[in-house]
Residue frames as qw, qx, qy, qz and C-alpha x, y, z in Angstrom:
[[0.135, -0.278, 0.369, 0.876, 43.27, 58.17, 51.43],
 [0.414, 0.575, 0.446, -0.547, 40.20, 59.54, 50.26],
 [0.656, 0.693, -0.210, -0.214, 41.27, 59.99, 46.37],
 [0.210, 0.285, -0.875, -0.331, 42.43, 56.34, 45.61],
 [0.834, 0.075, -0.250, -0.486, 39.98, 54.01, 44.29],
 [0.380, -0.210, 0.889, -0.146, 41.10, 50.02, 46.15],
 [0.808, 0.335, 0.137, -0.466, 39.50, 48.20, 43.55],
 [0.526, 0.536, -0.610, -0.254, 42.25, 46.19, 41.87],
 [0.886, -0.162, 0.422, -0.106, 42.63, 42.16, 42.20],
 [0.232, 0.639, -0.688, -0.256, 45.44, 40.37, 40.90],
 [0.932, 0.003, 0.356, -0.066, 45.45, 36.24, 40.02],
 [0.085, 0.644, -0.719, -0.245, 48.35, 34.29, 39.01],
 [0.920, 0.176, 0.164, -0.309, 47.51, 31.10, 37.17],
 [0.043, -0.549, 0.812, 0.194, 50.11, 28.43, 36.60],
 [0.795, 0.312, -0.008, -0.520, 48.47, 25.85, 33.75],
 [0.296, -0.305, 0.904, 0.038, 49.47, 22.15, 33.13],
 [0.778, 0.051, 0.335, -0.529, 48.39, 19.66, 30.97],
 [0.068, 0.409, -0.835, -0.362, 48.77, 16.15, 29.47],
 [0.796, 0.370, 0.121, -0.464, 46.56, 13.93, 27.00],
 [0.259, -0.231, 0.813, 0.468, 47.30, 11.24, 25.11],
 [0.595, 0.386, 0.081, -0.700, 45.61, 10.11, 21.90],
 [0.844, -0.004, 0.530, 0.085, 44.88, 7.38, 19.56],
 [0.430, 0.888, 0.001, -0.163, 45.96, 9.55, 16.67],
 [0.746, -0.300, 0.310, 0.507, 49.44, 8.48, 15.20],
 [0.323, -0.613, 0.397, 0.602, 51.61, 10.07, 12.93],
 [0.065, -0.078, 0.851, 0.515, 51.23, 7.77, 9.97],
 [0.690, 0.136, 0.064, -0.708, 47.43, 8.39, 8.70],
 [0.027, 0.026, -0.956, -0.292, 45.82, 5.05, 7.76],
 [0.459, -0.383, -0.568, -0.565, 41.97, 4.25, 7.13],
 [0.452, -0.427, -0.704, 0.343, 41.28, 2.66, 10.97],
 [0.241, -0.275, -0.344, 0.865, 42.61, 6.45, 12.25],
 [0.304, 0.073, -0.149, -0.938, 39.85, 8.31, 10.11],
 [0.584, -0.460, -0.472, -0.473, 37.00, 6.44, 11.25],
 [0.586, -0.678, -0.423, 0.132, 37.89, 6.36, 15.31],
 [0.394, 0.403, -0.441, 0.698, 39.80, 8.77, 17.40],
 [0.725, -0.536, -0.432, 0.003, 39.92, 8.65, 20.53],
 [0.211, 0.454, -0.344, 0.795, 41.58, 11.38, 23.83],
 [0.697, -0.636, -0.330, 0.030, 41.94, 11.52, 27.25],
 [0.439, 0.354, -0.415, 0.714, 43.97, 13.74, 29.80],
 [0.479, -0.766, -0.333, 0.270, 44.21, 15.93, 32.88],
 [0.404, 0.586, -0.043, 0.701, 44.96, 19.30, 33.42],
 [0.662, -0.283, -0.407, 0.562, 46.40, 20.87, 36.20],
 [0.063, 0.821, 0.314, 0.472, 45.81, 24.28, 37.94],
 [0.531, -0.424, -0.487, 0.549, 47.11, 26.43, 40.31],
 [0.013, 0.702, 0.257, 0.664, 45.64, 29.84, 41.37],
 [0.427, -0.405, -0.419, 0.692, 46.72, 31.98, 43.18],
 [0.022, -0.730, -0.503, -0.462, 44.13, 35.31, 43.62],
 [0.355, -0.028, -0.180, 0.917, 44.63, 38.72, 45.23],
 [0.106, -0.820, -0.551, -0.115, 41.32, 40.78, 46.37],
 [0.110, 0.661, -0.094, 0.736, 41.39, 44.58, 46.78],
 [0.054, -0.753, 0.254, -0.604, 42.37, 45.09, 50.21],
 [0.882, -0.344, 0.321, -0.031, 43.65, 42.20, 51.35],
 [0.226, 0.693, -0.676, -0.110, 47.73, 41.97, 50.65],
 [0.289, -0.415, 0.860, 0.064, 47.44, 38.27, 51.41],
 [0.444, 0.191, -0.606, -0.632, 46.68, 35.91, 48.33],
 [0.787, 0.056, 0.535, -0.303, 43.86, 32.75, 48.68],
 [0.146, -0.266, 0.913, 0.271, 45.28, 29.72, 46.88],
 [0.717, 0.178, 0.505, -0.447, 43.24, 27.53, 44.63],
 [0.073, -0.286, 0.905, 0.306, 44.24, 24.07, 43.07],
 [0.893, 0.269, 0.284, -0.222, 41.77, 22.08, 40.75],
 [0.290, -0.064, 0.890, 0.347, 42.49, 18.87, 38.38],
 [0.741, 0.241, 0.334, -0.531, 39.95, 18.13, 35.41],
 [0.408, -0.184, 0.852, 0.274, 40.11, 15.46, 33.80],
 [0.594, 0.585, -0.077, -0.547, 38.66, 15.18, 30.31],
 [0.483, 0.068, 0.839, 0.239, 38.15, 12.70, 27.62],
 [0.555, 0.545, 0.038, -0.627, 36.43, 12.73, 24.12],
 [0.472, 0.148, 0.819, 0.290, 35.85, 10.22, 20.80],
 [0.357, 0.568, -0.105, -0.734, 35.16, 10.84, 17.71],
 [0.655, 0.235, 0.677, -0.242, 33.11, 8.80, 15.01],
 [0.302, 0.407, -0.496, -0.705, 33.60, 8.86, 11.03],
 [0.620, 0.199, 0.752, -0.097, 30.24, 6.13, 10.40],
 [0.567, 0.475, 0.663, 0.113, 29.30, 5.54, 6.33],
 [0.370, 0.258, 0.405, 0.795, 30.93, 8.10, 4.68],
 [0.255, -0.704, -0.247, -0.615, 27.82, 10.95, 5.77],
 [0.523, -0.787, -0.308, -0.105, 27.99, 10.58, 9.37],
 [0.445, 0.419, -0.376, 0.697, 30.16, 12.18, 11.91],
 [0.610, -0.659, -0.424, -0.115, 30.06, 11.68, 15.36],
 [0.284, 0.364, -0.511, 0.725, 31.67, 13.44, 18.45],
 [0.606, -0.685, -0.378, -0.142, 31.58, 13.10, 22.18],
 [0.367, 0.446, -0.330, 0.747, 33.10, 15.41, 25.10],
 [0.485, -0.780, -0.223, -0.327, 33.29, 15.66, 28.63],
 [0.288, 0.509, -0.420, 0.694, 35.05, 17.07, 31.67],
 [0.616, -0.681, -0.396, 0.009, 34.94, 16.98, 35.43],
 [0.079, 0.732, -0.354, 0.577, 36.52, 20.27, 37.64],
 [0.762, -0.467, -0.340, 0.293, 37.89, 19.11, 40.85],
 [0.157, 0.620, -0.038, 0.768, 38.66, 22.08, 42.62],
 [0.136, -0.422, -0.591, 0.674, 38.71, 23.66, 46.21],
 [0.330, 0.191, 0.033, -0.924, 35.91, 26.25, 44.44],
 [0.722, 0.307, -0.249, -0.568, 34.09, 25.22, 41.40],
 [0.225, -0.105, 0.951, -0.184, 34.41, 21.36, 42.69],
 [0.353, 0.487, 0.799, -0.021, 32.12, 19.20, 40.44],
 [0.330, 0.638, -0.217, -0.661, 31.66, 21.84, 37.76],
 [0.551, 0.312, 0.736, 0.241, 30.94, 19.28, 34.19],
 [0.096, 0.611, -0.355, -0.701, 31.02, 19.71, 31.24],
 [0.556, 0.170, 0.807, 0.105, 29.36, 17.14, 28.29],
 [0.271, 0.695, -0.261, -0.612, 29.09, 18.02, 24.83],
 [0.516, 0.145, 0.747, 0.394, 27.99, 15.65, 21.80],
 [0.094, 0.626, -0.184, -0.752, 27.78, 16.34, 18.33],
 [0.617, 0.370, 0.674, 0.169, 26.40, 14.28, 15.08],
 [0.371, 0.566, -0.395, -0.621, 26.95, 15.69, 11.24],
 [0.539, 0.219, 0.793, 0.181, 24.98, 13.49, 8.73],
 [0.262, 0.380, -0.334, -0.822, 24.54, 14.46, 5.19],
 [0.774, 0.356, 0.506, -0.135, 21.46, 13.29, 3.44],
 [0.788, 0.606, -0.093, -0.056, 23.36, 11.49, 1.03],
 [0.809, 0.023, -0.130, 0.572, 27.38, 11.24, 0.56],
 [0.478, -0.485, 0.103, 0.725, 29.94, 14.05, 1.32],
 [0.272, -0.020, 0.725, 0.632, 30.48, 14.37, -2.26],
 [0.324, -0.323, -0.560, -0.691, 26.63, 13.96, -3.61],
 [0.181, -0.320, -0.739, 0.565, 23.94, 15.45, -1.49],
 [0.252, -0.728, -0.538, -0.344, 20.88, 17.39, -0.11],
 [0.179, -0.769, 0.189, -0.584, 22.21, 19.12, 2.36],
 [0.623, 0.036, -0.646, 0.440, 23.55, 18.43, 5.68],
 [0.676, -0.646, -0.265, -0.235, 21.93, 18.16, 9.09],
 [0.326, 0.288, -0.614, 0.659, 24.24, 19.25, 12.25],
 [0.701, -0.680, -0.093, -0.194, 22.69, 18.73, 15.94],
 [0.386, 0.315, -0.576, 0.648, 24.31, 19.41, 19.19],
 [0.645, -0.677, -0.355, -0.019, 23.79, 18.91, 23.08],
 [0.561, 0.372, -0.476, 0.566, 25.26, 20.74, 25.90],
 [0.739, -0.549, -0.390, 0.000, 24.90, 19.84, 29.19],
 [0.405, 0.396, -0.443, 0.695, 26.85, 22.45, 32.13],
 [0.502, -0.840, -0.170, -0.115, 26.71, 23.16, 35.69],
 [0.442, 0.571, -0.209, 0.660, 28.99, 25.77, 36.69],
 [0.233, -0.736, -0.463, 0.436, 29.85, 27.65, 39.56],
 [0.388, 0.891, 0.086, 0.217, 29.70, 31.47, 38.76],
 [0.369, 0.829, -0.017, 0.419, 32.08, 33.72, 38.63],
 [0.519, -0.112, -0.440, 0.724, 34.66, 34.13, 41.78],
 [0.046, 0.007, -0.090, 0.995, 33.90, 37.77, 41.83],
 [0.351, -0.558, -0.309, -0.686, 30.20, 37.23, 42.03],
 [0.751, -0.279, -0.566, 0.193, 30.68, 35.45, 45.23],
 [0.678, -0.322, -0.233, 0.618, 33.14, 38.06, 46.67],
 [0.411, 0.607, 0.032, 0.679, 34.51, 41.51, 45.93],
 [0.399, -0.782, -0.013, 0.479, 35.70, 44.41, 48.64],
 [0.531, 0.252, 0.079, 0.806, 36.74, 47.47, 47.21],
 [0.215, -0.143, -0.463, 0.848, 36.11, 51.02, 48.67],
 [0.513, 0.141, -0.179, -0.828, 32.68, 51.49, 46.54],
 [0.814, 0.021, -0.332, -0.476, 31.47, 47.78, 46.08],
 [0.001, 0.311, -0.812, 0.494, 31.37, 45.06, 48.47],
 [0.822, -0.111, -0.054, -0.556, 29.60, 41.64, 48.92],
 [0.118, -0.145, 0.980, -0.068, 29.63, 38.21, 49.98],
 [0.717, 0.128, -0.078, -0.681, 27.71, 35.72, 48.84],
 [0.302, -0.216, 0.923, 0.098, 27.01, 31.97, 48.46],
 [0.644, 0.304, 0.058, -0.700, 25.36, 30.79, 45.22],
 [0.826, 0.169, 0.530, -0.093, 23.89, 27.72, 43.68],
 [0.316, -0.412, 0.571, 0.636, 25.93, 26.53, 40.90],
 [0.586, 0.461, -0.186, -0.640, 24.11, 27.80, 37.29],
 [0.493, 0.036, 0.869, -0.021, 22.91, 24.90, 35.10],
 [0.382, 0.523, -0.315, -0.694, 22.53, 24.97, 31.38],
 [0.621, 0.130, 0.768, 0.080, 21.19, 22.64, 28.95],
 [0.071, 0.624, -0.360, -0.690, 22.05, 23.73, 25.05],
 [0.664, 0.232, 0.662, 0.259, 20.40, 22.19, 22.07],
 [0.151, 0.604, -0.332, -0.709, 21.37, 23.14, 18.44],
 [0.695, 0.432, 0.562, 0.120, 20.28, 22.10, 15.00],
 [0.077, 0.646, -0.313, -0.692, 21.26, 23.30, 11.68],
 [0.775, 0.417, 0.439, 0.180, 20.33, 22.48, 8.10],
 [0.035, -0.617, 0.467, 0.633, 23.05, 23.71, 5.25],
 [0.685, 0.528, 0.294, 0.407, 22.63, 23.23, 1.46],
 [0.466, 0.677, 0.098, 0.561, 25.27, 24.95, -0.70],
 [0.270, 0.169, -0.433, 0.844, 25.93, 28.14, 0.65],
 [0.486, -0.456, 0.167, -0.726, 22.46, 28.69, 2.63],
 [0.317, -0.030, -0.842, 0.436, 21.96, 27.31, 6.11],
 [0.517, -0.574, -0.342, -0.535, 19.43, 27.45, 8.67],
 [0.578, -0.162, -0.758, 0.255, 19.08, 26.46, 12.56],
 [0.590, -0.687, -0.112, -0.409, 18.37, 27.17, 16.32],
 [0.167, 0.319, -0.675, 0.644, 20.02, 27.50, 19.72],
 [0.556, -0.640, -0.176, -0.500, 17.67, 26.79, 22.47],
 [0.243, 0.200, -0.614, 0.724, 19.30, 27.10, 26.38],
 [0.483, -0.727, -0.184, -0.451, 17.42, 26.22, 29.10],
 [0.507, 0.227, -0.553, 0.620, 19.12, 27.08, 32.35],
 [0.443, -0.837, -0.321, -0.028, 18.31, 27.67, 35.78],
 [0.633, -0.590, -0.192, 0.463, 20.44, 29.73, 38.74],
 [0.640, 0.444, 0.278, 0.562, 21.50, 32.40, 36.75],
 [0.469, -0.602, -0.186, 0.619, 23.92, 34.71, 38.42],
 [0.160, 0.794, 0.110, 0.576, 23.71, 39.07, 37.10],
 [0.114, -0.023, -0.119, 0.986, 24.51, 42.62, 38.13],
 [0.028, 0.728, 0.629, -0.271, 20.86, 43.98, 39.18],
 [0.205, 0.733, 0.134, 0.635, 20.04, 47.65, 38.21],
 [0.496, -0.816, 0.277, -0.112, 21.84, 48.55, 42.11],
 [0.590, 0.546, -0.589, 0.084, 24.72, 46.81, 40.53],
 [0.502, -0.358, 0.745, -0.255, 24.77, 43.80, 43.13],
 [0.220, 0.139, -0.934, -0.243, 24.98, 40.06, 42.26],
 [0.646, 0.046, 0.253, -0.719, 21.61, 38.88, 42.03],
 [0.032, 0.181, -0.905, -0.384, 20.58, 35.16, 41.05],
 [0.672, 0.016, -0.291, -0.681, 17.62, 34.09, 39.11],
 [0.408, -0.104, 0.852, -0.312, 16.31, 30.28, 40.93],
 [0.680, 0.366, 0.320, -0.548, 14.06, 29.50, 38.57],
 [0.546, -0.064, 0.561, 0.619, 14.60, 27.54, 35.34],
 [0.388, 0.740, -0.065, -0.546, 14.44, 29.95, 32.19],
 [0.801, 0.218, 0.476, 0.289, 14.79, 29.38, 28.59],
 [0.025, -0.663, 0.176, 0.727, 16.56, 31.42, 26.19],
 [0.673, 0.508, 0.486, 0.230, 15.63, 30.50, 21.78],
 [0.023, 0.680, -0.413, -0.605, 17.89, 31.73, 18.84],
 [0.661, 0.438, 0.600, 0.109, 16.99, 30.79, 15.72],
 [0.286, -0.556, 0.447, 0.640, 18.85, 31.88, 12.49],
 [0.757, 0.517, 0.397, 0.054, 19.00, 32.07, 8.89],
 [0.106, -0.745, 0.482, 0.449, 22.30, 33.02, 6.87],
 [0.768, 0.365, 0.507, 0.142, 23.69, 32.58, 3.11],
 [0.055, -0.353, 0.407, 0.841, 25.58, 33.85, 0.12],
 [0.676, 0.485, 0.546, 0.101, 23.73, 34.04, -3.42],
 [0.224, -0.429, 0.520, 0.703, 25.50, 35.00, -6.06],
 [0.645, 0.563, 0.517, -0.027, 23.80, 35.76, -9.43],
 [0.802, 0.533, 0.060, 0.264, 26.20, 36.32, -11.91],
 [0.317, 0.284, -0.323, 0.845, 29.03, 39.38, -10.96],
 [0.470, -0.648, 0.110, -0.589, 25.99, 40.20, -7.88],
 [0.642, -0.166, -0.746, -0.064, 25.71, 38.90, -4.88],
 [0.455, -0.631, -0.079, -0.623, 24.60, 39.09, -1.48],
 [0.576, -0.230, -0.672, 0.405, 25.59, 37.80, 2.08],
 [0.476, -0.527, -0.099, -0.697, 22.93, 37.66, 4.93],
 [0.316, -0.125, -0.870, 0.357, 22.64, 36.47, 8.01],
 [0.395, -0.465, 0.187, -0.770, 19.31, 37.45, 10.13],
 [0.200, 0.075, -0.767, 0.605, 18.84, 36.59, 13.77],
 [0.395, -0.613, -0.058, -0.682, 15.82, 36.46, 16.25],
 [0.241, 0.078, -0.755, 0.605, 16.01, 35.85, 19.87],
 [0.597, -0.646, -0.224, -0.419, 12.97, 35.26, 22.52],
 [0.343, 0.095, -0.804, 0.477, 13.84, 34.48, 26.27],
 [0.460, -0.541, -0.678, -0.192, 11.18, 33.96, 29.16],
 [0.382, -0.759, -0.277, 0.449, 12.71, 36.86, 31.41],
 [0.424, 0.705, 0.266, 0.503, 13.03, 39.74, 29.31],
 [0.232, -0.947, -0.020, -0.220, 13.63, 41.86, 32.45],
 [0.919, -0.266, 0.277, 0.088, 16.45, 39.93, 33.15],
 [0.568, -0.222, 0.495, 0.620, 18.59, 39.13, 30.15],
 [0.297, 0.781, 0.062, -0.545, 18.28, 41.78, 27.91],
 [0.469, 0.007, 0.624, 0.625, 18.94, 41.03, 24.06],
 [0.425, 0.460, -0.064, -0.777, 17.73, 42.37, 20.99],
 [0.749, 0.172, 0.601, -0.218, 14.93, 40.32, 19.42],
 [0.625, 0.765, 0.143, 0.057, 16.11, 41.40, 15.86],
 [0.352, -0.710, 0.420, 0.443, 19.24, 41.51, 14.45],
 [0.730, 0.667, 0.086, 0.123, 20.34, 41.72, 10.21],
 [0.361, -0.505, 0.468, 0.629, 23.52, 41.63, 8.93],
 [0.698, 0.684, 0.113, -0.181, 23.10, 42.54, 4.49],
 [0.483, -0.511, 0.524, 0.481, 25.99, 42.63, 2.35],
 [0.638, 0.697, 0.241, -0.220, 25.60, 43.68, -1.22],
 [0.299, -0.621, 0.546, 0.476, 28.31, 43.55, -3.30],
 [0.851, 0.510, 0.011, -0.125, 29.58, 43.23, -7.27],
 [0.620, -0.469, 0.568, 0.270, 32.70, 41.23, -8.09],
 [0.826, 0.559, 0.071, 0.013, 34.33, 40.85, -11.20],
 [0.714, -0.004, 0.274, 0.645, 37.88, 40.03, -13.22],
 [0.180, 0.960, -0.017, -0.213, 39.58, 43.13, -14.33],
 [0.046, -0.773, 0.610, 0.165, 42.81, 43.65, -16.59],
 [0.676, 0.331, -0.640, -0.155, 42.63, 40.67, -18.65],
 [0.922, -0.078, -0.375, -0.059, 42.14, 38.59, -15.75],
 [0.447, 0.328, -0.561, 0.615, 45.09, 39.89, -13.96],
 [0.144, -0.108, 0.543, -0.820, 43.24, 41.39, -10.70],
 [0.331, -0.607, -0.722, 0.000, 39.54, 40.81, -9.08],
 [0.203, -0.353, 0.070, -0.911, 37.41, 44.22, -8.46],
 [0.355, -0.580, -0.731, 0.064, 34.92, 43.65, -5.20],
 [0.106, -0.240, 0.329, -0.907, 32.87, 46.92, -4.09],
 [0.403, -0.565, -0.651, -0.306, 29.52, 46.82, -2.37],
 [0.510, -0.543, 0.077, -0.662, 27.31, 48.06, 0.76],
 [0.442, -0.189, -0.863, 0.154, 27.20, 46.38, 3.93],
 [0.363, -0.531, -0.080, -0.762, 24.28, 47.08, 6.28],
 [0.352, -0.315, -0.814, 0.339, 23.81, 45.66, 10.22],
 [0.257, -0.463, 0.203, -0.824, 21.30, 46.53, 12.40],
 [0.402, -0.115, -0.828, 0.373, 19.53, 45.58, 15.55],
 [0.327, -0.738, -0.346, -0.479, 16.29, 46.51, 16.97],
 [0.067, -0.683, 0.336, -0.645, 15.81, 48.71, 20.32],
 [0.767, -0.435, -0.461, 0.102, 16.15, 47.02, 23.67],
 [0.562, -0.816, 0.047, -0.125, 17.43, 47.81, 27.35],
 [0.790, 0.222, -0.525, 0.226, 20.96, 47.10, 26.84],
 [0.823, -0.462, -0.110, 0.311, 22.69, 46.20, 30.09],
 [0.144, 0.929, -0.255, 0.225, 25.36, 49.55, 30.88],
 [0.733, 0.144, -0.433, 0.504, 28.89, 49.02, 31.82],
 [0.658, -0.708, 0.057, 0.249, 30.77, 49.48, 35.63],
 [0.705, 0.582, -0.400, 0.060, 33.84, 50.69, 34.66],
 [0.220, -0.646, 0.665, -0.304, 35.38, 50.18, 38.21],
 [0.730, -0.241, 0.608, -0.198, 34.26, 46.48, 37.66],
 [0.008, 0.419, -0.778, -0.468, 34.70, 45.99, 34.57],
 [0.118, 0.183, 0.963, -0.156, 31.31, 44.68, 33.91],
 [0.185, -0.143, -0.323, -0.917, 27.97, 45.01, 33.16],
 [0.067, -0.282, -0.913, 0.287, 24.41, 45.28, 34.72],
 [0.147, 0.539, 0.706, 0.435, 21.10, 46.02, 33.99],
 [0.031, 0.178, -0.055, -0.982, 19.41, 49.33, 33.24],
 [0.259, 0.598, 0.713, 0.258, 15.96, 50.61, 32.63],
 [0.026, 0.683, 0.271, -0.678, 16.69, 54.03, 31.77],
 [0.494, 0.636, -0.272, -0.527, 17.66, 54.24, 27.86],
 [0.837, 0.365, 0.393, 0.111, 17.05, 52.03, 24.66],
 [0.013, -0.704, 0.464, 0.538, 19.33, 51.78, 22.10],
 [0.286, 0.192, 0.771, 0.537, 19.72, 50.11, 18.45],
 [0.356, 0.812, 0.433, -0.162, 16.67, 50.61, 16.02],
 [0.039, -0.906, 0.234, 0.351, 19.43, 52.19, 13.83],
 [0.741, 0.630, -0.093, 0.213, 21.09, 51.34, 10.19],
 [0.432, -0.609, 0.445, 0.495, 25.08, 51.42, 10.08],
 [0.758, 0.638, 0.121, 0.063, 26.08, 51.60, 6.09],
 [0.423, -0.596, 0.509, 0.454, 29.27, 50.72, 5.01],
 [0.615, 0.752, -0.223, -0.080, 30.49, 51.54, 1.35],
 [0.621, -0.558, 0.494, 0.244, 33.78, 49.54, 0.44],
 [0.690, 0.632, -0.328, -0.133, 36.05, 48.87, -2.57],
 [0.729, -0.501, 0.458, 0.088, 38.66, 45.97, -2.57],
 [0.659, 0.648, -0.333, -0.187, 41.35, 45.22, -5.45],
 [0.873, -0.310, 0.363, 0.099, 43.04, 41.67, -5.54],
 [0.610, 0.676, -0.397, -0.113, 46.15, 41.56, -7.62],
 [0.644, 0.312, -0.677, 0.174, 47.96, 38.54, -7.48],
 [0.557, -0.316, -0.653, 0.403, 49.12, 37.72, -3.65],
 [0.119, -0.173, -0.367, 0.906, 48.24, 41.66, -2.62],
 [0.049, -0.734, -0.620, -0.273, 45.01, 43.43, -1.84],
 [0.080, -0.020, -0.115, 0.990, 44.45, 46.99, -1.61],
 [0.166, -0.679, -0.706, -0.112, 41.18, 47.93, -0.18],
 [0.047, -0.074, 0.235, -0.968, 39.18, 51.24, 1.24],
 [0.331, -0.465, -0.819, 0.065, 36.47, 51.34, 3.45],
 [0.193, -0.208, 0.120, -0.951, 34.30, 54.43, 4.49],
 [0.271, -0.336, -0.861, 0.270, 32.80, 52.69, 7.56],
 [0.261, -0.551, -0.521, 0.597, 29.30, 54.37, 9.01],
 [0.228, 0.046, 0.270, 0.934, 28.60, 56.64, 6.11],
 [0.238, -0.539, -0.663, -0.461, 25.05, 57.58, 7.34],
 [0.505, -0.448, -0.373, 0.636, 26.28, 59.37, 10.19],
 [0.185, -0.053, 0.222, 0.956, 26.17, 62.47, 7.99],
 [0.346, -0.551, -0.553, -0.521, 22.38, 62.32, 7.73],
 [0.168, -0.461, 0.207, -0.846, 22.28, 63.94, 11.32],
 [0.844, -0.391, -0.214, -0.298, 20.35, 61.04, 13.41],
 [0.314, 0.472, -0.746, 0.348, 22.69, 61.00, 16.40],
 [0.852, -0.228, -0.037, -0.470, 21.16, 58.05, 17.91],
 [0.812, 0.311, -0.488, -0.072, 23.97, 55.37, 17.54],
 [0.365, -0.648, 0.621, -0.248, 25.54, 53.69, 20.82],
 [0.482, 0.293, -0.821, 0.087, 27.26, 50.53, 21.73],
 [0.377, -0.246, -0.718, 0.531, 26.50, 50.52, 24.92],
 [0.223, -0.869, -0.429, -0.102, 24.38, 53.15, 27.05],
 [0.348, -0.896, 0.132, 0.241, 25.89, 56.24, 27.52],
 [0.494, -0.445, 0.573, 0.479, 28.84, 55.04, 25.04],
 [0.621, 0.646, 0.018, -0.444, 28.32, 56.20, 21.54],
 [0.875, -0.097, 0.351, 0.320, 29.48, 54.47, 18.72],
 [0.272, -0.575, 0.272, 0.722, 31.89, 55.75, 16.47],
 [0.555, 0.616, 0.117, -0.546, 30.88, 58.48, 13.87],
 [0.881, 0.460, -0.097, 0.045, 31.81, 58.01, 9.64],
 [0.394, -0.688, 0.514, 0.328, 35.84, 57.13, 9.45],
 [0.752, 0.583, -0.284, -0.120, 37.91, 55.87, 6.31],
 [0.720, -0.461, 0.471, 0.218, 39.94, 53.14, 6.20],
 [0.748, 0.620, -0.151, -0.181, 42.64, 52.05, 3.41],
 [0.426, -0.578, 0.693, 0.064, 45.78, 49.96, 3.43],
 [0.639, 0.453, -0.593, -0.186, 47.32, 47.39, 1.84],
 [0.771, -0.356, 0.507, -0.144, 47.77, 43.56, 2.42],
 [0.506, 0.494, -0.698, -0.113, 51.19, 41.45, 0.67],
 [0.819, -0.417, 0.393, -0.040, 51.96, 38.28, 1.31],
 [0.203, -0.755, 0.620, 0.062, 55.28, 37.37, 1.36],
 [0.830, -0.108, 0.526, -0.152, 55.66, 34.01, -0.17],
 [0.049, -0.193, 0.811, 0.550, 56.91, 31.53, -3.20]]
């Protein structure tokens, strides 16, 4: 039958798990400085490919553990890790530690140092391996991706700093002939941040800006630039009875190749025919707290009226022009 599409896949997943911890019931000084967890969880999947009425079973187990460290009042340690035992993604891992130390106490400080490791090797995706439907159709057998994740952050008050940096080999895409394509080499991918409120008397301001580098730009497409602004004045109104908050909020994101969407796969994969960002969004809002309700309005996108119809989500998927929101939010409580 020439006009239906065989593209649909169905998976039934039936999810188990038990853990025990050292965590009791009754807090006491011992339980906030160790805790300690271990279990196993249990899978069963059961997957359905377009044009094939009989399902392909598949049973994994992973066991997992983790501890956690409360050392001198400033430090704070955590460790995590997992192992997939699986008729697929067999030996898949997972390992994940974490340290928070404040220079100084909780309480009295300089700020506060967060670092983080994460160590994965995955296989990809079922569906890069496989797929049959009456338009798209492969088989494949790839090496299982491998990621190493290191983060840092410094935080005083409300401003913060830090960095992502991912270096990963086997890394499984959608080419620009939408086929699964994997990358053998190791790449690296760097994010590096800088976000914060300041507040200077009834002003104030929340930012976050973003840059991104990676070592195959043809590849994984991001934008190297990315701002988020937020301008805004707050103040007591009515003898104290409510809180007035309007301001601007501005995001943008410089131009790059984004990566265009399949819908028959539900997916995305690369393109080198049109750029998109390089383009303000300006939102205008007003917000009025009285007691346990807030009534707000929001006229989202209000630079759409200046005629620059440039603005997409996606290639080929614009984003959406100015709209107004308003509504109300009660809560219900003593």
């Amino acid at each position: 039958d020439s006009t239906s599409t065989f593209d649909s896949t169905y998976q039934q997943k039936i999810t188990n798990k038990l853990m025990w911890s050292s965590l009791g019931y009754n807090e006491d000084k011992l339980s906030k400085v160790f805790y300690l967890y271990f279990g196993a969880q249990s899978d069963i999947i059961s997957q359905t490919y377009a044009y094939y009425s009989v399902p392909i079973n598949y049973n994994q187990l992973i066991p997992f553990g983790g501890i956690s460290l409360n050392l001198f009042r400033s430090m704070h340690l955590l460790a995590y890790g997992e192992l997939i035992l699986s008729d697929y993604s067999g030996g898949d891992y997972k390992l994940k530690a974490e340290i928070e130390q404040y220079l100084g106490t909780q309480n009295n400080n300089i700020g506060k140092i967060d670092a983080g490791l994460i160590i994965l090797s995955r296989k990809p995706d079922w569906w890069y391996e496989g797929f049959n439907s009456n338009r798209f159709r492969w088989s494949n057998n790839f090496k299982k991706e491998n990621s190493m994740i290191i983060s840092g952050r410094y935080s005083w008050k409300k401003l913060s700093a830090g960095f992502e940096f991912n270096t990963f080999s086997n890394y499984t895409y959608l080419d620009d002939s939408i086929l699964p394509k994997q990358v053998n080499n190791t790449e690296t991918h760097l994010k590096a941040y800088i976000e914060g409120n300041i507040n200077i008397k009834k002003f104030g301001i929340d930012t976050k800006l973003v840059y991104q580098k990676v070592s195959i730009p043809a590849i994984i497409r991001v934008p190297e630039f990315t701002g988020l602004l937020n301008i805004y004045f707050r103040s007591a109104i009515f003898k104290n009875a409510a809180t007035l908050q309007t301001g601007f909020q501005l995001s943008y994101y410089s131009s790059y190749y984004a990566d265009a969407y399949m819908p028959e796969l539900r997916a995305f994969y690369l393109q080198n025919e049109k750029q998109i960002g390089n383009y303000p969004f300006a939102d205008f809002y007003l917000s009025l707290n009285v007691k346990r309700a807030i009534l707000f309005f929001k006229a989202a996108h209000l630079n759409a009226y200046l005629g620059d119809y440039t603005y997409y989500n996606a290639p080929h998927y614009p984003s959406r022009d100015t709209r107004f929101y308003f509504g109300v939010s009660w809560r219900f409580y003593k």
